[in-house]
CHARMM internal coordinates of N, CA and C (Angstrom, degrees):
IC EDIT
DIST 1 N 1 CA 1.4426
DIST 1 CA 1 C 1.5234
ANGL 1 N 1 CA 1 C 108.17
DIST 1 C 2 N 1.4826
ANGL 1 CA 1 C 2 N 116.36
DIHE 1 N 1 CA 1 C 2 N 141.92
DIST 2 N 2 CA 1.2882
ANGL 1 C 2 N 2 CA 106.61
DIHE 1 CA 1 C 2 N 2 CA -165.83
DIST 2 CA 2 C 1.9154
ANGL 2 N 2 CA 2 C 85.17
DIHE 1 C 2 N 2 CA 2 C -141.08
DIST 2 C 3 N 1.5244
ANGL 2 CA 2 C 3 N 90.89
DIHE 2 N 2 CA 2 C 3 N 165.83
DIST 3 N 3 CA 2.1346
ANGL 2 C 3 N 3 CA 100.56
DIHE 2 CA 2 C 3 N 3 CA 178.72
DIST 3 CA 3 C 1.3143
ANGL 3 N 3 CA 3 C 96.77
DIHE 2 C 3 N 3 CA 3 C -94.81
DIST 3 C 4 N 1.5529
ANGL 3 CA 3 C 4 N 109.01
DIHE 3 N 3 CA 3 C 4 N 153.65
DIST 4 N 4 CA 1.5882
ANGL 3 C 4 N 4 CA 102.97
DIHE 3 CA 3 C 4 N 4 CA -169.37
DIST 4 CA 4 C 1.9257
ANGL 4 N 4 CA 4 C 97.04
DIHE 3 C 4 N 4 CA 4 C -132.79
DIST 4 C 5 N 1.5192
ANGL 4 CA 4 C 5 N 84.14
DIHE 4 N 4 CA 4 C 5 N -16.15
DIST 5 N 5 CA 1.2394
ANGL 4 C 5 N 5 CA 101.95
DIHE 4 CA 4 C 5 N 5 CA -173.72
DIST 5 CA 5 C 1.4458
ANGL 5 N 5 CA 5 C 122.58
DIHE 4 C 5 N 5 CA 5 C -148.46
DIST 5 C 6 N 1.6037
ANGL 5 CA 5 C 6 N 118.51
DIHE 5 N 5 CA 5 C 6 N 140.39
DIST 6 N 6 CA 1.4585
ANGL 5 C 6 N 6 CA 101.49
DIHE 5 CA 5 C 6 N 6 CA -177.10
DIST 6 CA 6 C 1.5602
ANGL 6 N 6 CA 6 C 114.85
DIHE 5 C 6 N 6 CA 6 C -162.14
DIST 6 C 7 N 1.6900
ANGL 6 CA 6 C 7 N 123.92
DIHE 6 N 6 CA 6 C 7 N 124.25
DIST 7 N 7 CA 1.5505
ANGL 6 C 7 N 7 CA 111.17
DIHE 6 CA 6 C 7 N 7 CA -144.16
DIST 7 CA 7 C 1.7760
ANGL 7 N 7 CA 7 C 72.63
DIHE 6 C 7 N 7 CA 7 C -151.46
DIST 7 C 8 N 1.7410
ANGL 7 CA 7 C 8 N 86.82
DIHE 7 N 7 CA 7 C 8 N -176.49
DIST 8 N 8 CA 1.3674
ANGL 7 C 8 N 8 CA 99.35
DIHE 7 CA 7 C 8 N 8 CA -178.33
DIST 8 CA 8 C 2.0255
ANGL 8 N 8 CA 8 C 95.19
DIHE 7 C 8 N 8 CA 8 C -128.87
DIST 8 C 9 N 1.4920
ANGL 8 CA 8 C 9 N 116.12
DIHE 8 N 8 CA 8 C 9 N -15.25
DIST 9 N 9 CA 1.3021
ANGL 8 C 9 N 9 CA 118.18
DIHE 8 CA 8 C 9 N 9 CA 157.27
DIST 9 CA 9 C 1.4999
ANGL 9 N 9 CA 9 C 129.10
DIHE 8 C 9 N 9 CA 9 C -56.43
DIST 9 C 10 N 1.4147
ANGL 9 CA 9 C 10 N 112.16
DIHE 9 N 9 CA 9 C 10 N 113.85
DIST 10 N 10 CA 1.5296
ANGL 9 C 10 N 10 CA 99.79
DIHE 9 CA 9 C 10 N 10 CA 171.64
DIST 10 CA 10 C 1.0712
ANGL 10 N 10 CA 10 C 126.33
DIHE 9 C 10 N 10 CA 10 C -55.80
DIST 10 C 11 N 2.0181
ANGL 10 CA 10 C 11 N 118.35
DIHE 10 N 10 CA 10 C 11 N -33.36
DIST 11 N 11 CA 1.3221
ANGL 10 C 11 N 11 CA 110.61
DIHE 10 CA 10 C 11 N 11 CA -169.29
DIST 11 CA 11 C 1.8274
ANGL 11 N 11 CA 11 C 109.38
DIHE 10 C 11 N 11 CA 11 C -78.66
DIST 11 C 12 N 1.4059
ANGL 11 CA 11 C 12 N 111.34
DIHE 11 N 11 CA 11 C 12 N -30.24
DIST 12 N 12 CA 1.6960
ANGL 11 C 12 N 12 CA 98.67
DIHE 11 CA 11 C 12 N 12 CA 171.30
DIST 12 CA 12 C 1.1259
ANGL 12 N 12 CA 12 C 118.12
DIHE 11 C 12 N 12 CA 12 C -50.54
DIST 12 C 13 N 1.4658
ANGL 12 CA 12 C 13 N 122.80
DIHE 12 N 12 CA 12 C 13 N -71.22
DIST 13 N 13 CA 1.2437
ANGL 12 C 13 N 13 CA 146.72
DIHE 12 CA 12 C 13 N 13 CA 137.89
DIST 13 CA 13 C 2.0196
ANGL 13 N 13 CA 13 C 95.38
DIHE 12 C 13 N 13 CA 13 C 30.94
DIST 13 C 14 N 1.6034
ANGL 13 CA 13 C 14 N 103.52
DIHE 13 N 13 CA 13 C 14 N -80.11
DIST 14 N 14 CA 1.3418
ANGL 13 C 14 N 14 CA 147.86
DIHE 13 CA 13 C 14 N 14 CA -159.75
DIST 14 CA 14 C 1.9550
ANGL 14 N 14 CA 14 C 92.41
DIHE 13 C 14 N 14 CA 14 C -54.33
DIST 14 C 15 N 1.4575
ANGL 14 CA 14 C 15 N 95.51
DIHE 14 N 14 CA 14 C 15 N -68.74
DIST 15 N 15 CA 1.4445
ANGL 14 C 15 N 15 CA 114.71
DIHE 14 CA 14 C 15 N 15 CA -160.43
DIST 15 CA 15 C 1.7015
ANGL 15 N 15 CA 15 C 94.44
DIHE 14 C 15 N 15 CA 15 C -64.00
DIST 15 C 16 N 1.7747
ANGL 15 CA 15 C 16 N 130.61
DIHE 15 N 15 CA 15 C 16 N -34.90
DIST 16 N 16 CA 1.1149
ANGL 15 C 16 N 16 CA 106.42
DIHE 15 CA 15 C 16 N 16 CA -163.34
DIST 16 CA 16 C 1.3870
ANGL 16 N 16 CA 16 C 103.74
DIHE 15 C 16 N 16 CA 16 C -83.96
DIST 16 C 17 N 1.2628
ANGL 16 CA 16 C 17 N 117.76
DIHE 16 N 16 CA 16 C 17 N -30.95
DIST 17 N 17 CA 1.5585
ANGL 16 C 17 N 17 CA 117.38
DIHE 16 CA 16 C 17 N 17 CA 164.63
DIST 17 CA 17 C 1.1557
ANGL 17 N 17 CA 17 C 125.64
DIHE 16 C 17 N 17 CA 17 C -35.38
DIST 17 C 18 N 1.2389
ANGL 17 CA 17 C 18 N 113.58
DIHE 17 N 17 CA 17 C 18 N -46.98
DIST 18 N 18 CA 2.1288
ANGL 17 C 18 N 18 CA 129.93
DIHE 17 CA 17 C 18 N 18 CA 162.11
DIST 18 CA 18 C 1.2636
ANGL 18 N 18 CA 18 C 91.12
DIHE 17 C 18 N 18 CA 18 C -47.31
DIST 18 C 19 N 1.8469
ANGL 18 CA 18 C 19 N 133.62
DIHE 18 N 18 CA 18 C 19 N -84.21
DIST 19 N 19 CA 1.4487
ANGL 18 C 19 N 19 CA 129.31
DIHE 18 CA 18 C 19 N 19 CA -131.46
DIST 19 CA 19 C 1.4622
ANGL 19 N 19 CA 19 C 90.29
DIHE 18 C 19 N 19 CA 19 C -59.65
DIST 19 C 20 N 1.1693
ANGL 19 CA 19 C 20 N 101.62
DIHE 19 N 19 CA 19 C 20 N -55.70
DIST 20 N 20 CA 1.8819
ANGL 19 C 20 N 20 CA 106.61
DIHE 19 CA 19 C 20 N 20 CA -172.36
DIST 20 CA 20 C 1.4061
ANGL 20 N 20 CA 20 C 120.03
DIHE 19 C 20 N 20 CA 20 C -65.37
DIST 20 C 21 N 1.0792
ANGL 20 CA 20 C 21 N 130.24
DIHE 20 N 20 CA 20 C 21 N -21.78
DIST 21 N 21 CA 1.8120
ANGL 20 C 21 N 21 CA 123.86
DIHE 20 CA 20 C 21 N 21 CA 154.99
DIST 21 CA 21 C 1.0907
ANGL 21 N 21 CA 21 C 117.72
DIHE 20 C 21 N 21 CA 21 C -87.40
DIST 21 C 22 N 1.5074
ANGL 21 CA 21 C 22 N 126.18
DIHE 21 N 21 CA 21 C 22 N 0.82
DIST 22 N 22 CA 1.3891
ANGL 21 C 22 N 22 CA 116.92
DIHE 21 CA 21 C 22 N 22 CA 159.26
DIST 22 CA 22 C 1.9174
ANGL 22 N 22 CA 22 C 122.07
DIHE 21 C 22 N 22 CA 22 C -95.57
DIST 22 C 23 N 1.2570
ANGL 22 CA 22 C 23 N 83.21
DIHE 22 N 22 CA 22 C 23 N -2.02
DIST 23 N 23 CA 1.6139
ANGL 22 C 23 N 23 CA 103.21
DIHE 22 CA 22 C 23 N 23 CA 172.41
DIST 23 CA 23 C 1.4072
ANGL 23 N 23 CA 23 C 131.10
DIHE 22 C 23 N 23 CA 23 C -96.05
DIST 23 C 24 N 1.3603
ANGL 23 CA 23 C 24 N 105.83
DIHE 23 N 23 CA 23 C 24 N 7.37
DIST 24 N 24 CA 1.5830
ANGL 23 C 24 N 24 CA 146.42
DIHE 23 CA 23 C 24 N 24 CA -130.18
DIST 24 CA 24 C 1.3420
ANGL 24 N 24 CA 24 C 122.41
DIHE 23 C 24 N 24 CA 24 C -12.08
DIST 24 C 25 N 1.4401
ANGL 24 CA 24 C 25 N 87.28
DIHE 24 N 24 CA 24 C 25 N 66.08
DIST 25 N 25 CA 1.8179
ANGL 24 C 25 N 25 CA 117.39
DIHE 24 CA 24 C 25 N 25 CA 162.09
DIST 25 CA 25 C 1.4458
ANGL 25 N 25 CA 25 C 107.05
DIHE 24 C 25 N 25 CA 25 C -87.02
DIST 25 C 26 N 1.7386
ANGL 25 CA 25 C 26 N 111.10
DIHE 25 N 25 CA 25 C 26 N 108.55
DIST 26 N 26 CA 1.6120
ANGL 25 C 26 N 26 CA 107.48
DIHE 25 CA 25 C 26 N 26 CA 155.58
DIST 26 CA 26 C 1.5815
ANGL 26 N 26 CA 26 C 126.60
DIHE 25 C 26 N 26 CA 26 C -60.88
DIST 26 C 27 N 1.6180
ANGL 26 CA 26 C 27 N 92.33
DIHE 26 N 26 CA 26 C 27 N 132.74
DIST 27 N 27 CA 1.8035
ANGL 26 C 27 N 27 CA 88.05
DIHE 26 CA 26 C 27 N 27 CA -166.27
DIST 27 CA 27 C 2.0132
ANGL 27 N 27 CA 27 C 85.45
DIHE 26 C 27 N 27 CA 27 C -114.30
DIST 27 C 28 N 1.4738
ANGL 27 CA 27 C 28 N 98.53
DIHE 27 N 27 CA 27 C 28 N 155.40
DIST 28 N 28 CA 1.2483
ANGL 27 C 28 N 28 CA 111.05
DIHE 27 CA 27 C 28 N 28 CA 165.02
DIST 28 CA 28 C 1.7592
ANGL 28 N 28 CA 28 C 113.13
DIHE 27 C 28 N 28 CA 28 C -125.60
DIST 28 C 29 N 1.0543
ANGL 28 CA 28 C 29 N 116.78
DIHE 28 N 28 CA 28 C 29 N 137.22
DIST 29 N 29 CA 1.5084
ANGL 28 C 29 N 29 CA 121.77
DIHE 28 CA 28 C 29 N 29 CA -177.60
DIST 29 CA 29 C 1.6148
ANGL 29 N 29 CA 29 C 116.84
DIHE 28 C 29 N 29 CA 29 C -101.48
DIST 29 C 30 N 1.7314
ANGL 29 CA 29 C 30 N 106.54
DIHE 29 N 29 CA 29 C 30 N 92.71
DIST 30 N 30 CA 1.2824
ANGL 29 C 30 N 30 CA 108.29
DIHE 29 CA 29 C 30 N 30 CA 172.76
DIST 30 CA 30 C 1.4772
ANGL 30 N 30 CA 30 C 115.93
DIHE 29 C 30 N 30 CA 30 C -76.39
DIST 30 C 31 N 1.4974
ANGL 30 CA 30 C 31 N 107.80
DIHE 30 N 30 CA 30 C 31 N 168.73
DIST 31 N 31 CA 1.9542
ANGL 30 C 31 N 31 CA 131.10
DIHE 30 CA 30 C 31 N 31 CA -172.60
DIST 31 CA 31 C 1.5341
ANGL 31 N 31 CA 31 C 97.55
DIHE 30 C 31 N 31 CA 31 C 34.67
DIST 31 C 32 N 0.8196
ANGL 31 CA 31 C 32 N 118.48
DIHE 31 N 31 CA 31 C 32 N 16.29
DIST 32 N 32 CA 1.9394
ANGL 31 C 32 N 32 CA 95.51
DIHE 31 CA 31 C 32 N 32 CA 164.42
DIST 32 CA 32 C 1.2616
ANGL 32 N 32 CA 32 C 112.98
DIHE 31 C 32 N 32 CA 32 C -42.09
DIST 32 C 33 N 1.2688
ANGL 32 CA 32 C 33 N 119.18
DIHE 32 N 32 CA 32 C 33 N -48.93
DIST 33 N 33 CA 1.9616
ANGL 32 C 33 N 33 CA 130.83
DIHE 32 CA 32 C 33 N 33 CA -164.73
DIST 33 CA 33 C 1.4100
ANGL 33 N 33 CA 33 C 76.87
DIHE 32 C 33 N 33 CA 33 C -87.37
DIST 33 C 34 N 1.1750
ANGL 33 CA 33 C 34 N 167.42
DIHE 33 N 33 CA 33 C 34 N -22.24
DIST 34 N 34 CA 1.8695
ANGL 33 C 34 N 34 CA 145.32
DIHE 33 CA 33 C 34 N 34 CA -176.99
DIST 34 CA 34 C 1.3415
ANGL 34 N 34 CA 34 C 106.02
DIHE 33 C 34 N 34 CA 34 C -86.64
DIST 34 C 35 N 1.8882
ANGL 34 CA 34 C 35 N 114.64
DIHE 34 N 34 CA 34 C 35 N -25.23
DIST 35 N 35 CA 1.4610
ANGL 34 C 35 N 35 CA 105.71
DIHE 34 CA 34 C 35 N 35 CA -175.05
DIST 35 CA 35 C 1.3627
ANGL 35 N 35 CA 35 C 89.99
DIHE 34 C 35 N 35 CA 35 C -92.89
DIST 35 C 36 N 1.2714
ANGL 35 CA 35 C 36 N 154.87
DIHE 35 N 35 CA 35 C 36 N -27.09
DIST 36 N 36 CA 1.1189
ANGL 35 C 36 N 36 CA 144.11
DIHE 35 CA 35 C 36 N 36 CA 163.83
DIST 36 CA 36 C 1.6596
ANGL 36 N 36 CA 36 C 117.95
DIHE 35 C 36 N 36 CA 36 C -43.93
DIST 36 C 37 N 1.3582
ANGL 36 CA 36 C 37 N 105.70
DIHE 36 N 36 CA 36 C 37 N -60.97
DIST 37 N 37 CA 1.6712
ANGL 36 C 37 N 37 CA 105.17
DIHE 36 CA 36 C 37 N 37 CA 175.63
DIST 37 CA 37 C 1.5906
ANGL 37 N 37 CA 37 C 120.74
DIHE 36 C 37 N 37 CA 37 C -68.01
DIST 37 C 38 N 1.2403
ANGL 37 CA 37 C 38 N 103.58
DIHE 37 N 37 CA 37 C 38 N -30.38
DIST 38 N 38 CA 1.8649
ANGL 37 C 38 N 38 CA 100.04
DIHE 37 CA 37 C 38 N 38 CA -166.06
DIST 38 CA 38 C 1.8718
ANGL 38 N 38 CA 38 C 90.17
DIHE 37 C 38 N 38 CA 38 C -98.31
DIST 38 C 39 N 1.1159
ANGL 38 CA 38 C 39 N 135.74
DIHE 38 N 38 CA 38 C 39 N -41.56
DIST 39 N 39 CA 1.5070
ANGL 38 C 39 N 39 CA 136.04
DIHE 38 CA 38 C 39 N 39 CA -150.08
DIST 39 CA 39 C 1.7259
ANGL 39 N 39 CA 39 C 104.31
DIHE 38 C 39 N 39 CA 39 C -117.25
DIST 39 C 40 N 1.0804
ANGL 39 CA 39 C 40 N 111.44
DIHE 39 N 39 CA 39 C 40 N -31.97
DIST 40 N 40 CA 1.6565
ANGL 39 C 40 N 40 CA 117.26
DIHE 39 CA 39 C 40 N 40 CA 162.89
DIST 40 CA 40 C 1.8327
ANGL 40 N 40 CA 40 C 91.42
DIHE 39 C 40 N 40 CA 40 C 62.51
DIST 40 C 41 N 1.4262
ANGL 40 CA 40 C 41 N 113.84
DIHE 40 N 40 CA 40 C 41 N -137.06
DIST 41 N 41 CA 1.6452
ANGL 40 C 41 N 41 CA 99.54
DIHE 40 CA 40 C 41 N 41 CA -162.96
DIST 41 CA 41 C 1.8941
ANGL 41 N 41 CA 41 C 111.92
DIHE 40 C 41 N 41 CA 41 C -96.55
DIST 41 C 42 N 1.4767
ANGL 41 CA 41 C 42 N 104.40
DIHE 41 N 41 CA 41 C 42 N 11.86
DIST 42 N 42 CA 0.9922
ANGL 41 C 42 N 42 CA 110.71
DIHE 41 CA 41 C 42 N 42 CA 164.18
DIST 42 CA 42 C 1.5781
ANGL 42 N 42 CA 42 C 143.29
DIHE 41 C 42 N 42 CA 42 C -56.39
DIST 42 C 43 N 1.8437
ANGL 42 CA 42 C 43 N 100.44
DIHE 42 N 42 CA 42 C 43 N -34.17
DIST 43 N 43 CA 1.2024
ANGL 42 C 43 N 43 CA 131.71
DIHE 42 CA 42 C 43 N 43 CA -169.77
DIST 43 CA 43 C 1.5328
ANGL 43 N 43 CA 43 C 111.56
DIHE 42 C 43 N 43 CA 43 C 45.72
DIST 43 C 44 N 1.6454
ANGL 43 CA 43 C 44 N 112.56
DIHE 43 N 43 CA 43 C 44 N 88.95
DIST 44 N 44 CA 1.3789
ANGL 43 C 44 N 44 CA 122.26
DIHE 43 CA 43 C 44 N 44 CA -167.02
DIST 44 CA 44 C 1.4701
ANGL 44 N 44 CA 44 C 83.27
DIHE 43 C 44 N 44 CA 44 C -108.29
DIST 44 C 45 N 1.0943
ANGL 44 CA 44 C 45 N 126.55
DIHE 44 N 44 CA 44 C 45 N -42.55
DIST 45 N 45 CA 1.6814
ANGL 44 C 45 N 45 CA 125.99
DIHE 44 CA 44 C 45 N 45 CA -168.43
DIST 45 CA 45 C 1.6221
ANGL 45 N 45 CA 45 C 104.42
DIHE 44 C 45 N 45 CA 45 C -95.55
DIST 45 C 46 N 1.3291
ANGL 45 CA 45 C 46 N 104.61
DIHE 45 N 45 CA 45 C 46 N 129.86
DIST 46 N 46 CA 1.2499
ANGL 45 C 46 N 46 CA 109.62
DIHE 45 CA 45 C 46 N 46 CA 174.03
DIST 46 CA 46 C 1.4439
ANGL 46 N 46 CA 46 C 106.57
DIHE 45 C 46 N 46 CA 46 C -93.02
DIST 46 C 47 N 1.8685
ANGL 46 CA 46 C 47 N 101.13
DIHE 46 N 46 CA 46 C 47 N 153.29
DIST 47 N 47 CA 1.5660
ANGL 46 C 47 N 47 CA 106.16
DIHE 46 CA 46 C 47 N 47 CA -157.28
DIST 47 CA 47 C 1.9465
ANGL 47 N 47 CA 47 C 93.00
DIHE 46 C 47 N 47 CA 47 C -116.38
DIST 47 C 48 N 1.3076
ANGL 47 CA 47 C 48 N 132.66
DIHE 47 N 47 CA 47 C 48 N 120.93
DIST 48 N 48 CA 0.8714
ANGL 47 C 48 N 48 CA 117.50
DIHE 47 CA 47 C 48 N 48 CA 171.83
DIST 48 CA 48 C 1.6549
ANGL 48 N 48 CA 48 C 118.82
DIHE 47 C 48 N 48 CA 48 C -107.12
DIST 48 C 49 N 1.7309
ANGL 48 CA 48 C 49 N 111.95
DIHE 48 N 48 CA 48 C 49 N 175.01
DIST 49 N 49 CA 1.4242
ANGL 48 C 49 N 49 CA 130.91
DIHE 48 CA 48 C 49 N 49 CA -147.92
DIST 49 CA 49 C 1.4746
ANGL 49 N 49 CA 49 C 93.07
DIHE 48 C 49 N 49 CA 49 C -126.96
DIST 49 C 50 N 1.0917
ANGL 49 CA 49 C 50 N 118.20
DIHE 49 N 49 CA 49 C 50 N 82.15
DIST 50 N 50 CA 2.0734
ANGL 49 C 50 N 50 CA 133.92
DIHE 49 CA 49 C 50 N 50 CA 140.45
DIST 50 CA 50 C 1.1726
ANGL 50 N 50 CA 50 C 111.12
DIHE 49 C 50 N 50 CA 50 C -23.23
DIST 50 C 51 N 1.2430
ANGL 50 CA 50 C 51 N 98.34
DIHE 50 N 50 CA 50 C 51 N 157.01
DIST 51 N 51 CA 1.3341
ANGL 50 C 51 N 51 CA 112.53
DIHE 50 CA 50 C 51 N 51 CA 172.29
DIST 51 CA 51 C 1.6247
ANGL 51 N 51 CA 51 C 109.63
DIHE 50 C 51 N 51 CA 51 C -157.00
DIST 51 C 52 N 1.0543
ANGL 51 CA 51 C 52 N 148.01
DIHE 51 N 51 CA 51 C 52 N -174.33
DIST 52 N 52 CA 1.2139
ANGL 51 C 52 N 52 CA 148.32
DIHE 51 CA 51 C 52 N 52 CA 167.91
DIST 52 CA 52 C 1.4633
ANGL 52 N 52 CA 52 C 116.23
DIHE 51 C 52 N 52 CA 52 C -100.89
DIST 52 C 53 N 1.2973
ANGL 52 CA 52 C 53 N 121.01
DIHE 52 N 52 CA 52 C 53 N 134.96
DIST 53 N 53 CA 1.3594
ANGL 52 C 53 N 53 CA 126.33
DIHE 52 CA 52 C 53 N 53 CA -179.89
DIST 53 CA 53 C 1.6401
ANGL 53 N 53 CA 53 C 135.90
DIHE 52 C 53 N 53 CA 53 C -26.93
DIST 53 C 54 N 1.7269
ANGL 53 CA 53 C 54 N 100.57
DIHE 53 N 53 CA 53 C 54 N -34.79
DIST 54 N 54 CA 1.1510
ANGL 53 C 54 N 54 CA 130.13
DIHE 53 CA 53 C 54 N 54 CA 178.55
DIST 54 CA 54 C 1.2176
ANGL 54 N 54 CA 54 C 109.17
DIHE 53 C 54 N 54 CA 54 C -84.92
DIST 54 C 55 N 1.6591
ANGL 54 CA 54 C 55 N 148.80
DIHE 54 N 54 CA 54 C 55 N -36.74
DIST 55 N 55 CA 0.7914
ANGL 54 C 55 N 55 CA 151.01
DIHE 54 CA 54 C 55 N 55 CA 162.55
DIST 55 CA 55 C 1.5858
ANGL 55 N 55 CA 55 C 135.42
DIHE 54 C 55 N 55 CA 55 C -75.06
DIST 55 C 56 N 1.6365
ANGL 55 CA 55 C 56 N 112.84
DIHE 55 N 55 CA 55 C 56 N 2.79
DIST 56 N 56 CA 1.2196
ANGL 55 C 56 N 56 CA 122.34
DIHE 55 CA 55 C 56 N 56 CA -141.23
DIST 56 CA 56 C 1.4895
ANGL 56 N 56 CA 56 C 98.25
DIHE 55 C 56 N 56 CA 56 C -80.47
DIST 56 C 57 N 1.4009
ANGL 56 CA 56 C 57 N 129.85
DIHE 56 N 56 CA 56 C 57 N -47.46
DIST 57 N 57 CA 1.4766
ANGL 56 C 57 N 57 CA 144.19
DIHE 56 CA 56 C 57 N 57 CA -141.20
DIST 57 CA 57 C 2.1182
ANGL 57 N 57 CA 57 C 73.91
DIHE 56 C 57 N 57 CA 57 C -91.65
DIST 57 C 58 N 0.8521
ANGL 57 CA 57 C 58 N 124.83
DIHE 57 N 57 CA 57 C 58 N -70.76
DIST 58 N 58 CA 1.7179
ANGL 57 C 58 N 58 CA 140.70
DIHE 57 CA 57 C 58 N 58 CA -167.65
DIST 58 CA 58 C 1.6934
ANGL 58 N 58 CA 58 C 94.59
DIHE 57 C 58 N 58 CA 58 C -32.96
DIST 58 C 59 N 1.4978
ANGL 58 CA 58 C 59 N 116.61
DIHE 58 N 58 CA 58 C 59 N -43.74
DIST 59 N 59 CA 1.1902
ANGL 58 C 59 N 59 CA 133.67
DIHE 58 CA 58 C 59 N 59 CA -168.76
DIST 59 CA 59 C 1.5901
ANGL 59 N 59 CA 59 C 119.10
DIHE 58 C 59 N 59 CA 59 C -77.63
DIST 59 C 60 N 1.6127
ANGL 59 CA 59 C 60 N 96.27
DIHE 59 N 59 CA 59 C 60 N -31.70
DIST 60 N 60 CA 1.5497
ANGL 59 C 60 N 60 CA 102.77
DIHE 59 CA 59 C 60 N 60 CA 176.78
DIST 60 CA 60 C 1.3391
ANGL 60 N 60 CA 60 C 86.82
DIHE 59 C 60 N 60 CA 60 C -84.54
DIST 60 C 61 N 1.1763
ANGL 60 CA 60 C 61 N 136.11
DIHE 60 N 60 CA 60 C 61 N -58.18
DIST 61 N 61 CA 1.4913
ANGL 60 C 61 N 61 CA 129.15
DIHE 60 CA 60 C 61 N 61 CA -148.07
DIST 61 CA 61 C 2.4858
ANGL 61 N 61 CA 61 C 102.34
DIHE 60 C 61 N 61 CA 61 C -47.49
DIST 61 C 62 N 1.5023
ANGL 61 CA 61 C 62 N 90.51
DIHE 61 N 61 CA 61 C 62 N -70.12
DIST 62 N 62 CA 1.0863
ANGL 61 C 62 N 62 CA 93.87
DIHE 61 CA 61 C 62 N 62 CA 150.52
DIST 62 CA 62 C 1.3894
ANGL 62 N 62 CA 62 C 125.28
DIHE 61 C 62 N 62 CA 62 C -24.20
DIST 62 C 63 N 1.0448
ANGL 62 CA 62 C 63 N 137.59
DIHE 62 N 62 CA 62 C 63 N -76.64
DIST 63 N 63 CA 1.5078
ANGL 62 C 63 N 63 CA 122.40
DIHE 62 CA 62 C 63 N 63 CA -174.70
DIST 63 CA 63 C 1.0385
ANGL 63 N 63 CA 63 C 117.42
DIHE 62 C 63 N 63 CA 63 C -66.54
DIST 63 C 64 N 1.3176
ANGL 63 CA 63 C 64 N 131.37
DIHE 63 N 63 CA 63 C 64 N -31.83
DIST 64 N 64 CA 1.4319
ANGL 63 C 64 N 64 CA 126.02
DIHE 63 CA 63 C 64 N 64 CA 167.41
DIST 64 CA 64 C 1.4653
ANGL 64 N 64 CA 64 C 125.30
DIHE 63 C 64 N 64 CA 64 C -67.35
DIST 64 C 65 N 1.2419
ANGL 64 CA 64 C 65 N 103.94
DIHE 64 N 64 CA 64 C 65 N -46.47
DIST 65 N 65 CA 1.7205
ANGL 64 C 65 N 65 CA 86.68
DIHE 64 CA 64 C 65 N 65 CA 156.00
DIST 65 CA 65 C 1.2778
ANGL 65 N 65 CA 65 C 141.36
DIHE 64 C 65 N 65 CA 65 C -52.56
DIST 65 C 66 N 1.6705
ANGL 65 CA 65 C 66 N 114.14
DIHE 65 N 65 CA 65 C 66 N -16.41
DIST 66 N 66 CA 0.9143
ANGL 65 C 66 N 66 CA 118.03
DIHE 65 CA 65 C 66 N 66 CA -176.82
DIST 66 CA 66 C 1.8322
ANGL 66 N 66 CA 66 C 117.28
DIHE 65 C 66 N 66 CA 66 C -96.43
DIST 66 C 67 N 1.4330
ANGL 66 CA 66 C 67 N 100.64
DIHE 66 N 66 CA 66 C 67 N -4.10
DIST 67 N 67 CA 1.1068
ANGL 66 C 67 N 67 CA 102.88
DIHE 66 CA 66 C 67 N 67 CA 168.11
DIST 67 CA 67 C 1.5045
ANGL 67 N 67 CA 67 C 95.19
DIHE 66 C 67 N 67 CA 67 C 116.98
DIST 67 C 68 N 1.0329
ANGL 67 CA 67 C 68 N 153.69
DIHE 67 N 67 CA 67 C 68 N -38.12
DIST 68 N 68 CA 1.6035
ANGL 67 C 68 N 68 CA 157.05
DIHE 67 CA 67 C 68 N 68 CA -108.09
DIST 68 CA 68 C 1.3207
ANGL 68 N 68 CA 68 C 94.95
DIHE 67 C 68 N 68 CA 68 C -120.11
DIST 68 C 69 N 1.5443
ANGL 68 CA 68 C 69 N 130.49
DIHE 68 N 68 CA 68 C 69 N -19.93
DIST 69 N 69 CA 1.4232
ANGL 68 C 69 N 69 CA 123.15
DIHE 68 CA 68 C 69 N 69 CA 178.62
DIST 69 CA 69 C 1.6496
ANGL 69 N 69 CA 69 C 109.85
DIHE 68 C 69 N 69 CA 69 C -126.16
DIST 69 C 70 N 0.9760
ANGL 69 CA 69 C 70 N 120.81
DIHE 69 N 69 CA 69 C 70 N 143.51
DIST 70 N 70 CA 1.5450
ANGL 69 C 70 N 70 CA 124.89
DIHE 69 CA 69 C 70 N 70 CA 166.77
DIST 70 CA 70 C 1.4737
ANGL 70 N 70 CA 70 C 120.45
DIHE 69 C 70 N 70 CA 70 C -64.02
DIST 70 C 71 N 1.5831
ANGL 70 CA 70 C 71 N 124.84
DIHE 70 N 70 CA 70 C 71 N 137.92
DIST 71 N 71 CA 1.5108
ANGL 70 C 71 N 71 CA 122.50
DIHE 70 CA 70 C 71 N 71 CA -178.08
DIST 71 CA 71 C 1.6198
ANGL 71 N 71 CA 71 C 101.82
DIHE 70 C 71 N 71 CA 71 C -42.39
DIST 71 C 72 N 0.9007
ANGL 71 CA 71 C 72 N 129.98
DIHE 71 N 71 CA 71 C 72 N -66.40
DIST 72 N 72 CA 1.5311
ANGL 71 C 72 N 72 CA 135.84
DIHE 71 CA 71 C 72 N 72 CA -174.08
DIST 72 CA 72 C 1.6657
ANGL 72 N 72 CA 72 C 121.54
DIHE 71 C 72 N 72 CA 72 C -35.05
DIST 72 C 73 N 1.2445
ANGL 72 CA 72 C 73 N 103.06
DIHE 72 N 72 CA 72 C 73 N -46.02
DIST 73 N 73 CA 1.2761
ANGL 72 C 73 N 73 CA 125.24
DIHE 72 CA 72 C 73 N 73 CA 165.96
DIST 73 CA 73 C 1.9032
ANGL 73 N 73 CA 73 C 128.46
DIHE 72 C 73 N 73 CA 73 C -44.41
END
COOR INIT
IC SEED 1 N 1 CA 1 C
IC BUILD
């Protein structure tokens, strides 16, 4: 499992979960419950968006087209 993505916004957060389950990439949502305990509604901890090994490169491609990742990235 690898991060494909990683913000401190819920709604990005939100939207890449959409591009990638409509692409039918399973997404998993790490530290949500750590930015909740350590960062509360501030969002000091950024929460990142998994993906599975097999899907990972399919997943960047995806986000970058969509704008959400930098070429470099």
């Amino acid at each position: 499992m690898k991060a494909v993505f990683q913000d401190t916004s819920p709604v990005r957060l939100s939207h890449v979960r959409y591009l990638l389950g409509e692409a039918g990439i399973k997404t998993y949502h790490f530290d949500q419950h750590t930015s909740m305990a350590f960062g509360g509604a501030i969002g000091m901890v950024p929460q990142r968006i998994m993906v599975g090994d097999d899907d990972y490169d399919r997943a960047l491609d995806i986000l970058r087209e969509a704008g959400m990742l930098s070429e470099q990235s």
